[in-house]
C-alpha positions as a Python dict, from the first residue, in 0.01 Angstrom:
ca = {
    (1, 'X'): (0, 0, 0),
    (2, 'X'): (279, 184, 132),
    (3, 'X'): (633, 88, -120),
    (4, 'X'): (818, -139, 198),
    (5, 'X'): (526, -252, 289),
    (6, 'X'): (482, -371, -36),
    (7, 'X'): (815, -497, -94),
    (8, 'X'): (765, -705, 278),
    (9, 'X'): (443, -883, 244),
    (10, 'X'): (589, -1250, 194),
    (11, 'X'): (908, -1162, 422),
    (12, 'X'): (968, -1104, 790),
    (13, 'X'): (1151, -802, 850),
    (14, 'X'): (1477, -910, 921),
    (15, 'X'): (1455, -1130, 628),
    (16, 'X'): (1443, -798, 417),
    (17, 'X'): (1697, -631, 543),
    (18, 'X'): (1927, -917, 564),
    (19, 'X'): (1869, -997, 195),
    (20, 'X'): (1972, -609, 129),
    (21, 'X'): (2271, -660, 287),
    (22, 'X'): (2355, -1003, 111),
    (23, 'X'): (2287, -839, -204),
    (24, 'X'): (2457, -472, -142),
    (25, 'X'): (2183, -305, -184),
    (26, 'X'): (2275, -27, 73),
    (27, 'X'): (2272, 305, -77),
    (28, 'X'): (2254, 460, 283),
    (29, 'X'): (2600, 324, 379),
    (30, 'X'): (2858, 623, 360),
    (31, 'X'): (3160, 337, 467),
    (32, 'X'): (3257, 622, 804),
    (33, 'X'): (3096, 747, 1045),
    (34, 'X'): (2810, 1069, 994),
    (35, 'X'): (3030, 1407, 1014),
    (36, 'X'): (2683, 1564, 1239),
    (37, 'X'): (2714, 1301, 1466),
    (38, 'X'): (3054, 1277, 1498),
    (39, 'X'): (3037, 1641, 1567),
    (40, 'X'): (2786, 1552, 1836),
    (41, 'X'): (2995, 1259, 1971),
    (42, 'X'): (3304, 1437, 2004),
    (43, 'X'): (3160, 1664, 2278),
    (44, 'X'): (3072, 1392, 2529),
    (45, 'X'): (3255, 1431, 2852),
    (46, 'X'): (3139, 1080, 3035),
    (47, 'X'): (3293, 788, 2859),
    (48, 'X'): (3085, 518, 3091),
    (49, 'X'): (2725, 637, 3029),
    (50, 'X'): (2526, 388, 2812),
    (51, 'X'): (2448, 455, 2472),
    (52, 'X'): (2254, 276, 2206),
    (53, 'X'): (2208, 294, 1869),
    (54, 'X'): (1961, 85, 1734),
    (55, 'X'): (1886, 14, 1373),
    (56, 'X'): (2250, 67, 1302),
    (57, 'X'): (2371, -121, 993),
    (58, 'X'): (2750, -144, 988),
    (59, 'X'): (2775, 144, 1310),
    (60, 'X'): (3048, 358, 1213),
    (61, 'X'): (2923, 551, 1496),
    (62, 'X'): (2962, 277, 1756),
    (63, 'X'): (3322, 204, 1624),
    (64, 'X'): (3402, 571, 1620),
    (65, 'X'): (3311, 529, 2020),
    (66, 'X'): (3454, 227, 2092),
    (67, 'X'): (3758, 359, 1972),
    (68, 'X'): (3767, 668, 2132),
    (69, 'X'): (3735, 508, 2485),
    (70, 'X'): (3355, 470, 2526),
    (71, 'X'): (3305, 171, 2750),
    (72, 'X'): (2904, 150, 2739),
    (73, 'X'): (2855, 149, 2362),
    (74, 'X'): (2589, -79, 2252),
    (75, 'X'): (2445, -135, 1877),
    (76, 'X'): (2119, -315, 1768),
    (77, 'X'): (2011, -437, 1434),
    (78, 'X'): (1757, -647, 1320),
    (79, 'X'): (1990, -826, 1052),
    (80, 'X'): (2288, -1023, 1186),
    (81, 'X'): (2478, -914, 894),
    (82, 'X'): (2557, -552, 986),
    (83, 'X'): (2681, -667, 1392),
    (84, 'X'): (2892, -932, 1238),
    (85, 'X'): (3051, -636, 989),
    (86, 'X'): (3175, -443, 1287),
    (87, 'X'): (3276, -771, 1490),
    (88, 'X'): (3511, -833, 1183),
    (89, 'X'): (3632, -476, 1208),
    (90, 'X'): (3618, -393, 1555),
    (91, 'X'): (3736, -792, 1692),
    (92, 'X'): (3718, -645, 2091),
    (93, 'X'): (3390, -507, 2098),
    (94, 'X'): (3260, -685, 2351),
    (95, 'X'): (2970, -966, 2193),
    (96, 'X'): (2694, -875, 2479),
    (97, 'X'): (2724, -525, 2361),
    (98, 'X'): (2594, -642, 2010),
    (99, 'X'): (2224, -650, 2062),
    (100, 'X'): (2057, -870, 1735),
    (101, 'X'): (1674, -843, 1773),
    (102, 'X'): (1353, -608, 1703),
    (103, 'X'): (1408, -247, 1888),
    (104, 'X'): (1050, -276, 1975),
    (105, 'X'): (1140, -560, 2246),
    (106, 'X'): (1424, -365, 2397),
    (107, 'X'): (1357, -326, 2778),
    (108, 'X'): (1718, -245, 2867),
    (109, 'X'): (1740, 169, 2953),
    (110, 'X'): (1990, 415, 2820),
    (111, 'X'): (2170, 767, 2852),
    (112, 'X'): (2166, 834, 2551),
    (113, 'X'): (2030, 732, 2222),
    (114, 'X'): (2174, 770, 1899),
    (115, 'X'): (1949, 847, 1579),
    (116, 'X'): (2092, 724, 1266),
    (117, 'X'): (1908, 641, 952),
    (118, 'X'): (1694, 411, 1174),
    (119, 'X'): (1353, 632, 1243),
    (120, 'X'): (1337, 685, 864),
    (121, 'X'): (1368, 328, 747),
    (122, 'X'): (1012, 250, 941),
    (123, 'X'): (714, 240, 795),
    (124, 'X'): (548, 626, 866),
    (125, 'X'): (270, 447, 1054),
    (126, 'X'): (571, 319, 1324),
    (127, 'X'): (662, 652, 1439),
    (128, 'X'): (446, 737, 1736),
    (129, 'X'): (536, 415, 1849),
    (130, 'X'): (909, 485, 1800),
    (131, 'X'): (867, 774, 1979),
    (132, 'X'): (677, 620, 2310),
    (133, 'X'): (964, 325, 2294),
    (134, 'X'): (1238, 593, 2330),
    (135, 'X'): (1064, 784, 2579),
    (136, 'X'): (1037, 449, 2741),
    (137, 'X'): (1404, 296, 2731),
    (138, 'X'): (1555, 650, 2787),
    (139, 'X'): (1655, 771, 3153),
    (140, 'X'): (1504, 1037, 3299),
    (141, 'X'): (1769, 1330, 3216),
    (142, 'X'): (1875, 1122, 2935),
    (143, 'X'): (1914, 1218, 2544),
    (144, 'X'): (1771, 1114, 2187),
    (145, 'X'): (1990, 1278, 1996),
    (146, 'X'): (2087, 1242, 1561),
    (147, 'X'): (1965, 1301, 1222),
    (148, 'X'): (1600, 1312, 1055),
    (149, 'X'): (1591, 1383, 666),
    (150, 'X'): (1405, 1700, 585),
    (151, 'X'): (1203, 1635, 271),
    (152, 'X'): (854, 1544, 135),
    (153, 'X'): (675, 1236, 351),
    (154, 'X'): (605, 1035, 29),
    (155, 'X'): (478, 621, 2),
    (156, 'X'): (808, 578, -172),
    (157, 'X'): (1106, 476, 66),
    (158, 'X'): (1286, 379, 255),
    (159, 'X'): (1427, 647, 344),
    (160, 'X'): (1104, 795, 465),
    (161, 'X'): (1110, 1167, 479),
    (162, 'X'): (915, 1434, 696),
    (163, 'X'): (938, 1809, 791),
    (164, 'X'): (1060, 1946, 1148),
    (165, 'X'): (701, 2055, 1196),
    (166, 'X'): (578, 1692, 1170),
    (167, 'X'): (849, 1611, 1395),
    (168, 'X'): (869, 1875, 1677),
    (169, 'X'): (459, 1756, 1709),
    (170, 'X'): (578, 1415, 1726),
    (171, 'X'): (809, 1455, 1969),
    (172, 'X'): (676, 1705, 2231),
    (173, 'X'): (482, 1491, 2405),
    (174, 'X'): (756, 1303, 2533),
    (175, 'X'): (1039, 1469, 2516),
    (176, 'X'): (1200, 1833, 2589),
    (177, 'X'): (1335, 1971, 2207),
    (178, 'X'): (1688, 2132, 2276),
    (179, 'X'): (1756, 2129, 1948),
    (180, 'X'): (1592, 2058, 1563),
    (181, 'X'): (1804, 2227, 1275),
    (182, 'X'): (1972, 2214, 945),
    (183, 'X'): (2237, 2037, 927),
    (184, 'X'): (2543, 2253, 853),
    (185, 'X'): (2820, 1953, 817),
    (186, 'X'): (2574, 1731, 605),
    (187, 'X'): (2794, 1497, 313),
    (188, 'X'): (2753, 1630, 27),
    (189, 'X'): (2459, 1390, -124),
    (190, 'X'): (2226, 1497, 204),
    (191, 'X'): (2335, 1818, 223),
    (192, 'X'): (2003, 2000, 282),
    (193, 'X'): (1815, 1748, 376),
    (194, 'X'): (1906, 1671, 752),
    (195, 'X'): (1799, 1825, 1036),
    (196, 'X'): (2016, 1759, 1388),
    (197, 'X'): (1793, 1719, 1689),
    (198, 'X'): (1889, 1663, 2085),
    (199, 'X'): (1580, 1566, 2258),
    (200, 'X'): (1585, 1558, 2642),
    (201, 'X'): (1389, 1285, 2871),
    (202, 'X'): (1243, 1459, 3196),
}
């Protein structure tokens, strides 16, 4: 049995991941936003389109666009936890923008999507159904657009890791690939391990 699985059998899902944030146990956290997708975030030009970024945790991201003037921002966890750790840092985000639930019921369509440490935390054998949820909830014309780590798939994680191979055949059927490469601004703990992708809904 797959290692989350595993670690999941007596719990729901938000249980789990609310009990790793009551307990700290967030190794993923960096405390400020991702340098790649700040990079990518700092060359939007339309301040009003809506954005998501699901799976967030504590959405340095979504703070980063909040306070740079982004009026459509919206964040999604399945832990209450991480939504109530912006609130208390970001007090005017605006509560219907904080969307607590499972991504998998989201019917609400989007721009643009932020990826963030969110595909990888799924269990592998949740990814084509990632994949036909995005293609879903994004506009036609619209963007998936973030990070994927680039190392062995293994039954150990989360983090789950894959290769841009696996991915570019995951992807294609749904989306246009812009974009899939190494990460050049990586932290240094990932450095080498990210790939930065901008996927494109026809």
């Amino acid at each position: 049995m797959p290692y989350l699985a595993a670690v999941i059998e007596n719990k729901s899902m938000d249980t789990y991941w609310t009990d790793r944030y009551k307990n700290s146990n967030t190794p993923w956290d960096m405390g400020s936003p991702s340098p790649p997708l700040t990079a990518f975030l700092q060359k939007l030009v339309h301040k009003d389109q809506e954005i998501l970024i699901p799976g967030a945790g504590n959405a340095y991201e979504i703070e980063w666009l909040h306070k740079n003037g982004f009026t459509n921002a919206y964040v999604m966890d399945i832990s209450q936890i991480p939504l109530d750790n912006l609130k208390s840092r970001v007090p005017d985000f605006p509560d219907s923008h904080l969307l607590f639930g499972d991504f998998f019921g989201l019917d609400k369509k989007f721009d643009l999507i932020i990826e963030q440490t969110f595909f990888c935390a799924l269990q592998p054998n949740q990814r084509k159904d990632y994949v036909k949820k995005m293609a879903e909830i994004i506009k036609p014309g619209g963007k998936l657009a973030g990070v994927l780590f680039d190392f062995a798939l293994t039954e150990q994680g989360p983090p789950f890791g894959g290769s841009q191979e696996e991915y570019e055949k995951l992807f294609s059927p749904y989306f246009t690939i812009a974009k899939m490469e190494r990460c050049y601004n990586s932290i240094k703990p990932r450095m080498g391990s990210e790939l930065f992708f901008e996927l494109i809904k026809p």
